[in-house]
RODO-2510 file (C-alpha; in nm, 4 decimals, decimal comma):
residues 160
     n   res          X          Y          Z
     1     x    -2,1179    -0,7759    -0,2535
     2     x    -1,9264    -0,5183    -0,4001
     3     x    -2,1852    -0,2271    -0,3083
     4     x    -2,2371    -0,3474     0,0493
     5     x    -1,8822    -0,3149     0,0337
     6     x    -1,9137     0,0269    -0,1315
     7     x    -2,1411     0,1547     0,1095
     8     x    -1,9242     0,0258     0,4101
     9     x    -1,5991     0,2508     0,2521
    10     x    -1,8379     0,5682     0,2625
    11     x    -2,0065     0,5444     0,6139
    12     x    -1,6125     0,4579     0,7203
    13     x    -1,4879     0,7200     0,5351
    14     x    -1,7736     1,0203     0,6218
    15     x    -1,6858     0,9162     1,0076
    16     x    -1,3193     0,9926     0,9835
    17     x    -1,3237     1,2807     0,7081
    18     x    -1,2163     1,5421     0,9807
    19     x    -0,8570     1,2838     1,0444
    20     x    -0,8327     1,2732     0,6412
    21     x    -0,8107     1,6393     0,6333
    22     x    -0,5684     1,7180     0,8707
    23     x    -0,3319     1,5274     0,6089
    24     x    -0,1209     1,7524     0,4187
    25     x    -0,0813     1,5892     0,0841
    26     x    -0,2586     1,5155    -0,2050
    27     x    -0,3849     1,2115    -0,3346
    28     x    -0,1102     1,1409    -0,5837
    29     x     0,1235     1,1965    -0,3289
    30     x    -0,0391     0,9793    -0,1452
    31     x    -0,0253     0,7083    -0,4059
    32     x     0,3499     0,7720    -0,4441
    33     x     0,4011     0,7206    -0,0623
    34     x     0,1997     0,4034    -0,0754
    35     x     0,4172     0,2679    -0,3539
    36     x     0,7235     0,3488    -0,2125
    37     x     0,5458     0,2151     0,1103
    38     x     0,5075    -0,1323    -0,0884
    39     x     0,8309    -0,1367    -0,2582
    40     x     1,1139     0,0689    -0,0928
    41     x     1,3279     0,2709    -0,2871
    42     x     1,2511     0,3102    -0,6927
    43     x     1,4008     0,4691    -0,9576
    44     x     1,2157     0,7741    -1,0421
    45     x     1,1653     0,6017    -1,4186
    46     x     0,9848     0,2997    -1,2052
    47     x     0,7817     0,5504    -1,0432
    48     x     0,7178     0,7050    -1,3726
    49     x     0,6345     0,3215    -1,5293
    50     x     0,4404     0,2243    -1,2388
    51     x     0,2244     0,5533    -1,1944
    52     x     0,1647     0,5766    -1,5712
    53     x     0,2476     0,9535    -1,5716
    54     x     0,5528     1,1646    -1,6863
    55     x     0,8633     1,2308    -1,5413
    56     x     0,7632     1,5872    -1,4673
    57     x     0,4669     1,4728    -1,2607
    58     x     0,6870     1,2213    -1,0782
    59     x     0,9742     1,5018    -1,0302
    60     x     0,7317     1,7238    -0,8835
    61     x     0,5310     1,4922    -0,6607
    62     x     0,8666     1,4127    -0,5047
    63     x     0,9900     1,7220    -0,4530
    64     x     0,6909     1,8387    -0,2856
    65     x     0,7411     1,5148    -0,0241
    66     x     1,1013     1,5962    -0,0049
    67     x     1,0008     1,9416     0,1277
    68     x     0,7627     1,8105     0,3500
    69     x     1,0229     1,5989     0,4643
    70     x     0,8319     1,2784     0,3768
    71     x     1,0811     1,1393     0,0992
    72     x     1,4561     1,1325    -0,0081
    73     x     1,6188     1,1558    -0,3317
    74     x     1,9510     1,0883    -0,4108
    75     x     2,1756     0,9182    -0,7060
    76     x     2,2332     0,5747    -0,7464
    77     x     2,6037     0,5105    -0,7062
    78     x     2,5935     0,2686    -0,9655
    79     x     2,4480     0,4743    -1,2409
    80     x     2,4416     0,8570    -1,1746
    81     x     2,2619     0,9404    -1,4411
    82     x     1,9529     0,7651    -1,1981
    83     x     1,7725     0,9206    -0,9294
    84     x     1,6359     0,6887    -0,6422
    85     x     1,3694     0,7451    -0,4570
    86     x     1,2654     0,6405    -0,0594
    87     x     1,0464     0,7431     0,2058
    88     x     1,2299     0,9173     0,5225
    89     x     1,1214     0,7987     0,8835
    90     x     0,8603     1,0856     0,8750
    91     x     0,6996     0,9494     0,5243
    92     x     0,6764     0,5766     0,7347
    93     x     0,5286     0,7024     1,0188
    94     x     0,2842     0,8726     0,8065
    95     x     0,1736     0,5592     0,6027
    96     x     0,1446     0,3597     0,9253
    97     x    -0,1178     0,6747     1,1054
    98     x    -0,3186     0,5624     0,7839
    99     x    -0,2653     0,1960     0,8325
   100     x    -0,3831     0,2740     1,2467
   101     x    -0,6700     0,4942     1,1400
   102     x    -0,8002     0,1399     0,9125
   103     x    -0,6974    -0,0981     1,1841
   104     x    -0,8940     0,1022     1,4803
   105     x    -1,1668     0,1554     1,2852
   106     x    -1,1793    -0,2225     1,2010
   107     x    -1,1195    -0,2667     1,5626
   108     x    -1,3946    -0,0634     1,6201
   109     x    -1,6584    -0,2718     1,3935
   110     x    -1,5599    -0,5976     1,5460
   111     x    -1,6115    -0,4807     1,8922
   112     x    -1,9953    -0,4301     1,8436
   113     x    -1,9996    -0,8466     1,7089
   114     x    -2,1159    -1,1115     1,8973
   115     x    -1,9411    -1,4222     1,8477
   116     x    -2,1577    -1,5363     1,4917
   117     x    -2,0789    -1,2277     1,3593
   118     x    -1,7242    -1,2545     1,4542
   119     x    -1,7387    -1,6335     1,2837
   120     x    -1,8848    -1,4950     0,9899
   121     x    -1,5972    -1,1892     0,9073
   122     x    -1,3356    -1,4710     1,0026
   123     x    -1,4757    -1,6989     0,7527
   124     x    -1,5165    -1,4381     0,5166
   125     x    -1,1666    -1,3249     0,5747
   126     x    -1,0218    -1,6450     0,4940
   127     x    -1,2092    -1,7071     0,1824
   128     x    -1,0819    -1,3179     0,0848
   129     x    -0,7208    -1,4162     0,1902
   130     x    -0,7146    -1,7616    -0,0518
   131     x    -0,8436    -1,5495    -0,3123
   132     x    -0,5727    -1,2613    -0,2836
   133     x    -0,3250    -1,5412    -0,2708
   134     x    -0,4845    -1,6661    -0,6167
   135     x    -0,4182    -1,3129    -0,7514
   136     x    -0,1262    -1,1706    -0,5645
   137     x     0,1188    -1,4443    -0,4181
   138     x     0,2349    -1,3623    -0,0243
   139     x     0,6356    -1,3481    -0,0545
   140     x     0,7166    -1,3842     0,2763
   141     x     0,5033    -1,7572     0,2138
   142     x     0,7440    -2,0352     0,2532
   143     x     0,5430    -2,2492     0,0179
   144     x     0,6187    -2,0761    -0,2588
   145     x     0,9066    -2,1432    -0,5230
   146     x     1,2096    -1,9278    -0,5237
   147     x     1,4276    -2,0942    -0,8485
   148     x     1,2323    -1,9871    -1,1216
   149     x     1,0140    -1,6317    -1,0531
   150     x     0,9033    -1,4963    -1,3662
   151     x     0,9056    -1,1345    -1,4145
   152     x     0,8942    -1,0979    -1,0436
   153     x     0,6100    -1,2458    -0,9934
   154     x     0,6086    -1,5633    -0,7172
   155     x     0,4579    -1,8879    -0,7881
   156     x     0,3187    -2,1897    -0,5858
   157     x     0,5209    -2,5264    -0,5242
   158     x     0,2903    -2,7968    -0,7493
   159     x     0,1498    -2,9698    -0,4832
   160     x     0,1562    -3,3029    -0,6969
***
């Protein structure tokens, strides 16, 4: 499964190299801009936690996306001594070109299906969507339990 997957990702990705080049930042900046995507604003020591580098990577990857205009930085009014971290218009219109680029070239696959196929990647994409939900609980699911999170982390009503 996982290298049919593999080799999926790399005829995907060797058809759209040219659109992956014309992006002008690097892959941790990427990351950074995907986890800012995912979160909204951070502390830069959250960044720093979450990436699992120093501060001095994490001041630097910023600054080079606040001079490309993809990111802002400012202090939190509550505690100065903290700098926060967000992604401008610009850096969310450049996450969602990458999130097009996947969703055409999904499009793209399921246009050459006939309809077994198409019952097949439905299936498959249900079974991969209870999974996730085993691993990584939807929040915006109004099954799950609000009173009690635990470290941030949702959990499902006991259906008992």
């Amino acid at each position: 499964m996982v290298a049919g997957f593999e080799r999926l990702m790399q005829r995907l990705a060797d058809s759209h190299a040219p659109e992956f080049l014309e992006i002008d930042v690097t892959m941790p900046q990427a990351k950074l801009l995907y986890l800012l995507g995912a979160a909204g604003e951070l502390h830069m020591s959250d960044l720093v936690a979450r990436l699992g580098t120093s501060p001095a990577t994490i001041s630097g990857l910023v600054d080079r996306l606040v001079d490309h205009g993809l990111a802002t930085r400012r202090d939190d009014p509550s505690d100065r001594r903290q700098v926060v971290v967000g992604l401008t218009p610009a850096g969310i219109d450049f996450l969602g070109r990458f999130r097009e680029l996947n969703a055409r070239q999904l499009r793209d696959l399921l246009a050459v299906l006939d309809d077994a196929g198409m019952d097949h990647v439905r299936a498959a994409l249900d079974a991969l969507n209870v999974a996730a939900d085993r691993l990584v609980p939807d929040a915006n699911d109004p099954v799950l339990l609000t009173a009690a999170p635990r470290a941030g982390v949702a959990t499902r009503k006991d259906p008992a």
